[in-house]
C-alpha positions as CSV (number, residue, x, y, z in Angstrom):
1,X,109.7,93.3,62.6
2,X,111.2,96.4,61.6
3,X,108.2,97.1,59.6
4,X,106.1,96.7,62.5
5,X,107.9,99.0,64.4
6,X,107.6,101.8,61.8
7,X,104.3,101.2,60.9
8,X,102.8,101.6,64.7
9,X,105.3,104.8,65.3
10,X,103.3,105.9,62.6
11,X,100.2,105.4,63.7
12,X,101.5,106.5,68.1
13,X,102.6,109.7,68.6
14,X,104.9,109.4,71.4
15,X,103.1,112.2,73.5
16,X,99.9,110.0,73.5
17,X,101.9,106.9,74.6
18,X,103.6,109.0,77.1
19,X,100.8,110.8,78.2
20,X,99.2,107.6,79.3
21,X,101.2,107.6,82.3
22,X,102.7,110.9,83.4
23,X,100.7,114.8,82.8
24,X,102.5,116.5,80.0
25,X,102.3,120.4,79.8
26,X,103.2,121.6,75.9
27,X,106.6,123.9,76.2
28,X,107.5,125.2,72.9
29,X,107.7,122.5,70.5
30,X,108.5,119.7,73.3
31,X,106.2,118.5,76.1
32,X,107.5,118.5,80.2
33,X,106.4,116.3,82.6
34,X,107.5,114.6,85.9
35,X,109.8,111.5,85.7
36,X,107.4,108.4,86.7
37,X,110.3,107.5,88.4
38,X,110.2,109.6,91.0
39,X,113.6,111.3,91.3
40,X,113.0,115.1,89.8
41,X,111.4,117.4,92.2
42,X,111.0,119.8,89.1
43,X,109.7,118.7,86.0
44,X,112.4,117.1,83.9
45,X,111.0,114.9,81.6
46,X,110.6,116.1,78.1
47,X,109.1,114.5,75.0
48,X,109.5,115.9,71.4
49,X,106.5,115.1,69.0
50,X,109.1,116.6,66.0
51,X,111.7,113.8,66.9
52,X,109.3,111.2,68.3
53,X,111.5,110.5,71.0
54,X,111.3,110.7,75.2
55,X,114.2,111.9,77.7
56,X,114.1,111.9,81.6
57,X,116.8,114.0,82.6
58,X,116.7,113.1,86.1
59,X,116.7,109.7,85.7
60,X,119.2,109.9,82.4
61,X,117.1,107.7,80.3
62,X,115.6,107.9,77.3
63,X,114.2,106.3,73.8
64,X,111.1,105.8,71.8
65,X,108.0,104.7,73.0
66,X,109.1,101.1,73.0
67,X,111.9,101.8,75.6
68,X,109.2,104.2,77.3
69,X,106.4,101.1,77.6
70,X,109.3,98.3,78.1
71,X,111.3,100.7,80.8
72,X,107.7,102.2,82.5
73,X,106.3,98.8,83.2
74,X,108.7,96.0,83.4
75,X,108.2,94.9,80.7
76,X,110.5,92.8,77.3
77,X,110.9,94.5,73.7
78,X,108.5,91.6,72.1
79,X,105.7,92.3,75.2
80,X,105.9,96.3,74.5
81,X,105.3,95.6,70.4
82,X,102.5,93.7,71.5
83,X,100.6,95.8,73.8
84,X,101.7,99.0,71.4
85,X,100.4,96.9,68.2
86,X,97.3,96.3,69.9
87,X,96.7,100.4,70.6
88,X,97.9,101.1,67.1
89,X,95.5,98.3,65.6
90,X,98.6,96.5,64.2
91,X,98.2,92.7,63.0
92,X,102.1,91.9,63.8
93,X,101.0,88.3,62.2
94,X,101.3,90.3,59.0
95,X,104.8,91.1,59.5
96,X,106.2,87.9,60.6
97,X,107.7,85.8,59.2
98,X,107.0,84.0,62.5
99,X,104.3,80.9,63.2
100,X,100.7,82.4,62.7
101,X,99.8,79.2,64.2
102,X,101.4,79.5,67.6
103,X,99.7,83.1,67.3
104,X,96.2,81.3,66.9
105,X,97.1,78.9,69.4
106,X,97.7,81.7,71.9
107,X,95.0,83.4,71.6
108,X,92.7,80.5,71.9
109,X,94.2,79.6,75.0
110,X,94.1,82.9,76.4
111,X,90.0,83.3,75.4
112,X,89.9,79.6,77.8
113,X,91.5,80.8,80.7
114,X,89.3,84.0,80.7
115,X,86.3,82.0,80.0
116,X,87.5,79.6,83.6
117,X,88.2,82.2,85.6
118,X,84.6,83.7,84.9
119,X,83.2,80.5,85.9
120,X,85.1,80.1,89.0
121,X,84.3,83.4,89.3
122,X,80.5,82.5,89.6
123,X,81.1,79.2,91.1
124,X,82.8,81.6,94.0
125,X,79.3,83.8,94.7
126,X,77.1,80.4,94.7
127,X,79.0,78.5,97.6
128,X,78.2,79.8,100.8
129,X,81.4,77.6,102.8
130,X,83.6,79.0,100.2
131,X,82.4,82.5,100.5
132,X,82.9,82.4,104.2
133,X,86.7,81.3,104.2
134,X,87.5,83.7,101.9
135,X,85.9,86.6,103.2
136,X,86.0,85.0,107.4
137,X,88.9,83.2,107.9
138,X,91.3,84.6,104.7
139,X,89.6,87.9,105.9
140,X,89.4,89.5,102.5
141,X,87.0,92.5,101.2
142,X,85.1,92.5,98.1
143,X,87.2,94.8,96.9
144,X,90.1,92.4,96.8
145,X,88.3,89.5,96.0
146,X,87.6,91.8,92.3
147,X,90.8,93.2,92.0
148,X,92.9,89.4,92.2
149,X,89.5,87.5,90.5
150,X,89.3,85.4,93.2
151,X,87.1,82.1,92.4
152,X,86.3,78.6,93.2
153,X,86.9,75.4,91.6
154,X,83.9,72.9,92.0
155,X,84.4,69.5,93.4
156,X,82.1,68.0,91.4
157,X,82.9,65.8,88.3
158,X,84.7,67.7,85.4
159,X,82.7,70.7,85.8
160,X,84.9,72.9,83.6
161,X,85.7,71.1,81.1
162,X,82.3,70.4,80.4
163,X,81.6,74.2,80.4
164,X,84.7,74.7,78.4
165,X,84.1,71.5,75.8
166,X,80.3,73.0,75.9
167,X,81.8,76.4,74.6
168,X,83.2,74.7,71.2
169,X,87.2,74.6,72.9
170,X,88.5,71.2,72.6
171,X,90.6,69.0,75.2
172,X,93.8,69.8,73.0
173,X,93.3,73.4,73.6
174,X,92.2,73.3,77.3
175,X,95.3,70.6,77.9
176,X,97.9,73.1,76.1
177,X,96.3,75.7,78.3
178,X,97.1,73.7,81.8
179,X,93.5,73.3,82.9
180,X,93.6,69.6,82.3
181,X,95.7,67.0,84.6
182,X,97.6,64.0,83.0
183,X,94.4,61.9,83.1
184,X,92.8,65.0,80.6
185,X,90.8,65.6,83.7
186,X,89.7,69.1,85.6
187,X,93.5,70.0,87.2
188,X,91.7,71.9,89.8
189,X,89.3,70.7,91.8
190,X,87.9,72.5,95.8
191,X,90.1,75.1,95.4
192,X,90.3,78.8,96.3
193,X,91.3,79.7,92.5
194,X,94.0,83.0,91.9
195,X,94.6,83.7,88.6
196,X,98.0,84.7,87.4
197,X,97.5,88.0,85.2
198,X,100.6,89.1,83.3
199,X,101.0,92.6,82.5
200,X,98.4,93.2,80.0
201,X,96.2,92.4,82.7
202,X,95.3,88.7,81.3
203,X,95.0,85.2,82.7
204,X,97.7,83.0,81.7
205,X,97.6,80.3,84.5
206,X,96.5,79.8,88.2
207,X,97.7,79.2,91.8
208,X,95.2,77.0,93.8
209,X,94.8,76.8,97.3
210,X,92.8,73.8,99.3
211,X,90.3,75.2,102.1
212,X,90.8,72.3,104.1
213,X,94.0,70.5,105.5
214,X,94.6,68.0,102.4
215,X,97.6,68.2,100.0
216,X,99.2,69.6,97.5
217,X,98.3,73.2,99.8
218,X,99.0,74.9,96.8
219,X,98.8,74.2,92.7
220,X,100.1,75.9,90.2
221,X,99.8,75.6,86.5
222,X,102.5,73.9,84.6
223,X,105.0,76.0,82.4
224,X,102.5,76.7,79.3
225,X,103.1,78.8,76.0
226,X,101.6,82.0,78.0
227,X,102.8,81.0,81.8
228,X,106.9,80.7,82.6
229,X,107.2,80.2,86.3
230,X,111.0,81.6,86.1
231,X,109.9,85.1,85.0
232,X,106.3,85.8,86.2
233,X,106.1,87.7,89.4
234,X,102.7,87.6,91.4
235,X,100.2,90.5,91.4
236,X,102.8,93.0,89.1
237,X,100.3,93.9,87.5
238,X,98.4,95.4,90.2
239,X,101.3,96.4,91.7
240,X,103.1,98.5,89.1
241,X,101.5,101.3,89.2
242,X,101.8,101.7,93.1
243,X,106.0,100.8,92.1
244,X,106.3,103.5,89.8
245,X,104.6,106.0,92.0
246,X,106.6,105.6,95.3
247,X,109.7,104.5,93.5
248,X,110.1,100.8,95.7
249,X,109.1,97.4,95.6
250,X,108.1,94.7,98.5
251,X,109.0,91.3,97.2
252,X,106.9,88.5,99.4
253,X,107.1,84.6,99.7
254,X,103.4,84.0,99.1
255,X,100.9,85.0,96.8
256,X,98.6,85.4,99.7
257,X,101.0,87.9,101.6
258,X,100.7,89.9,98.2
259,X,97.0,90.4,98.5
260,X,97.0,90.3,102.1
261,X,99.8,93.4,101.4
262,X,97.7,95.0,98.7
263,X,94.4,95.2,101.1
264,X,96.4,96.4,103.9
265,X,97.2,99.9,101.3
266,X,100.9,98.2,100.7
267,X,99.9,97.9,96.9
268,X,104.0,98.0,96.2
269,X,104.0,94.1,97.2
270,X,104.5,91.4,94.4
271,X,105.6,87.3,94.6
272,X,108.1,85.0,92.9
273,X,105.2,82.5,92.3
274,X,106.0,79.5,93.7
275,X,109.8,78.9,93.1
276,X,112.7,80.7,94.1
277,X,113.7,83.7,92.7
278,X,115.9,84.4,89.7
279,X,118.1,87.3,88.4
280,X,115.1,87.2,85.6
281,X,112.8,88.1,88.3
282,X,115.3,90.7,89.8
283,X,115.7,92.5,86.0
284,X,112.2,92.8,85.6
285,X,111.5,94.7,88.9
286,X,114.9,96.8,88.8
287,X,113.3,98.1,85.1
288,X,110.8,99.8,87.6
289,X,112.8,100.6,90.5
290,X,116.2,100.2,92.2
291,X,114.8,100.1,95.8
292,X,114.1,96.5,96.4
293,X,112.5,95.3,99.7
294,X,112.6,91.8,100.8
295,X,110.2,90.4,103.0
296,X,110.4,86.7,103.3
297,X,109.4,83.8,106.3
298,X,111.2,83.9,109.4
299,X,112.5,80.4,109.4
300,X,115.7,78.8,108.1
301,X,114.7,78.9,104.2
302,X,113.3,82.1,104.0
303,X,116.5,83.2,106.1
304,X,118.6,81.4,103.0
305,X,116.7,82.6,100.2
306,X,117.5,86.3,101.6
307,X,120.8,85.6,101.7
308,X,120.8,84.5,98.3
309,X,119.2,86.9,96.8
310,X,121.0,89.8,97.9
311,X,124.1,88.2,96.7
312,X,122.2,88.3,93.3
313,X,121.0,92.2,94.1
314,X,125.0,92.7,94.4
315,X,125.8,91.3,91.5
316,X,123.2,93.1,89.4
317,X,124.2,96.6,91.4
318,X,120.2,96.7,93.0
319,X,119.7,98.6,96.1
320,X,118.8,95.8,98.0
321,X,117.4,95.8,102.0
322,X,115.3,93.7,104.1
323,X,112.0,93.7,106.0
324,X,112.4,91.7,109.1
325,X,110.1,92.8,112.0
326,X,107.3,90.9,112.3
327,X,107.0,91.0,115.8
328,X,106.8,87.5,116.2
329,X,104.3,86.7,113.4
330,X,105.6,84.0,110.5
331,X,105.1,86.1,107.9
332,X,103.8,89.0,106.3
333,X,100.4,87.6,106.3
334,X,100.4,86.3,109.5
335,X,101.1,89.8,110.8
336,X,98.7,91.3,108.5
337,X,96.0,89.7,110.1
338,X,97.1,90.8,113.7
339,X,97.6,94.7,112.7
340,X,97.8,95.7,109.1
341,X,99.5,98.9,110.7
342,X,102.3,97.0,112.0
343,X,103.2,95.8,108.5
344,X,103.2,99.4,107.1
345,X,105.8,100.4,109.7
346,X,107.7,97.1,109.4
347,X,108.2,98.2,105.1
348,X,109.2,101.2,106.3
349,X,111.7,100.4,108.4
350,X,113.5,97.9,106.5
351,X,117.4,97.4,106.6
């Protein structure tokens, strides 16, 4: 991969990478900018074109624009060579050694799960009692309902894979993808549909929520080639930018308090998606910040899985402090609903 690496250094100069995400201002031979994290009140962030290299003085870090990518948003060395091969119009498949199948496979999935969560998309606008618990009784804007790509899963039949199959993809491809269920059936069926986005912004999976009182309340996709439950974090990548800005993070129980969070202007919120979370989960975040707020549930296992995870905090040295007046609401949701304003105080004031 070495190869790869030189080759798109070659074709990135590191003040266009930079630049991306923080104002440079040429000084000299170097660029200066801000640190976008938040800790210089001058500008102390310098980039040399000459050496190819980055250096945040106030921060004391530094690299080349793979620690810059991998360090700015969260994310692993093998993520940051692919979203940096994609700018520099790399094929890495040519310098792998490395399965060009599993590359293929990959991709096809991800083309399916973009394709499904246009047509839940769609299937969303054309079903009036769906329309009104979203935007009624979940009480969300349009706005919100673009940003997360909110949809709907029809009841009917196999709906999608009948689009999908229809579209050339076959029931291989839409199993390995996790749209199918053990009986190669449509998994998801009268559900609010959230898509999980990773950090290049797409789908790799789903959290589905009933609209009436049946159960499962909630399904999620199964652990997939693109979707692993231990290391995704819920709405991060609508959240990161928000992060890097005002230097914390809000971690949530439920996907719905993250969008509940984001539309009530606390776009610093972000979920462990259905399971409990893991120093995995913790790295990721602390790669963006070191001020980590906990907001979890009220009862007795939200109480535990606080107290677990600031033992974890601890032992990873993150500034760790929790969010715990709801005023009586169950959540952050909950309290959402009664006064958005009393949730931006609460992350505030956390302890």
């Amino acid at each position: 991969m070495n190869d790869a690496k030189e080759e798109i250094k070659a074709r990135l100069s590191v003040e266009d990478v930079v630049g991306q995400y923080i104002e440079l201002k040429r000084a000299g031979r170097t660029f200066k900018g801000r640190s976008p994290w938040g800790v210089d009140k001058t500008p102390s962030f310098m980039v040399s074109p000459e050496k190819g290299i980055w250096h945040d003085f106030s921060a004391n870090k530094g690299g080349d624009i793979f620690s810059f990518v991998m360090e700015v948003e969260g994310i692993s060395f093998p993520e940051a060579l692919e979203k940096l091969a994609a700018q520099a119009g790399v094929e890495l498949k040519k310098y792998s050694g490395g399965d060009a199948k599993i590359s293929r496979k990959k991709a096809r999935m991800r083309e399916a799960l973009e394709l499904a969560t246009k047509y839940y998309q769609v299937a969303l606008t054309k079903n009036k009692p769906v329309c009104e618990y979203v935007f009624y009784k979940r009480n969300m804007n349009r706005e919100t309902v673009k940003e997360f790509r909110i949809g709907y899963s029809p009841k009917v039949g196999d709906a999608l894979l009948k689009f999908l199959r229809g579209r050339g993809y076959s029931v291989d491809e839409l199993d390995s993808a996790g749209l199918l269920n053990r009986f190669g059936r449509d998994l998801f069926k009268g559900r609010m549909m959230v898509p999980f986005i990773d950090t290049n912004g797409q789908v790799i999976g789903y959290t589905a929520r009933v609209l009436d009182k049946s159960e499962p309340k909630y399904l999620n996709t199964p652990d997939t080639l693109l979707f692993n439950k231990s290391r995704y974090i819920f709405g991060f990548y609508q959240a990161k930018e928000a992060i890097r800005r005002d230097g914390f993070v809000v971690i949530v129980e439920g996907n719905m308090d993250v969008i509940s969070s984001h539309q009530a202007g606390v776009k610093q919120t972000v979920a462990t998606s259905g399971t409990a979370m893991t120093e995995q989960h913790l790295k990721i975040l602390s790669r963006l910040t070191n001020d980590v707020r906990l907001a979890y549930d009220g009862d007795d296992a939200g109480v535990k899985a606080t107290e677990r995870a600031i033992n974890m905090a601890g032992d990873l040295g993150i500034n760790l402090t929790v969010i715990s007046d709801y005023h009586g609401a169950k959540d952050p949701d909950e309290l959402i609903q009664q006064d958005p304003k009393l949730w931006r105080e609460a992350v505030q004031s956390s302890k």
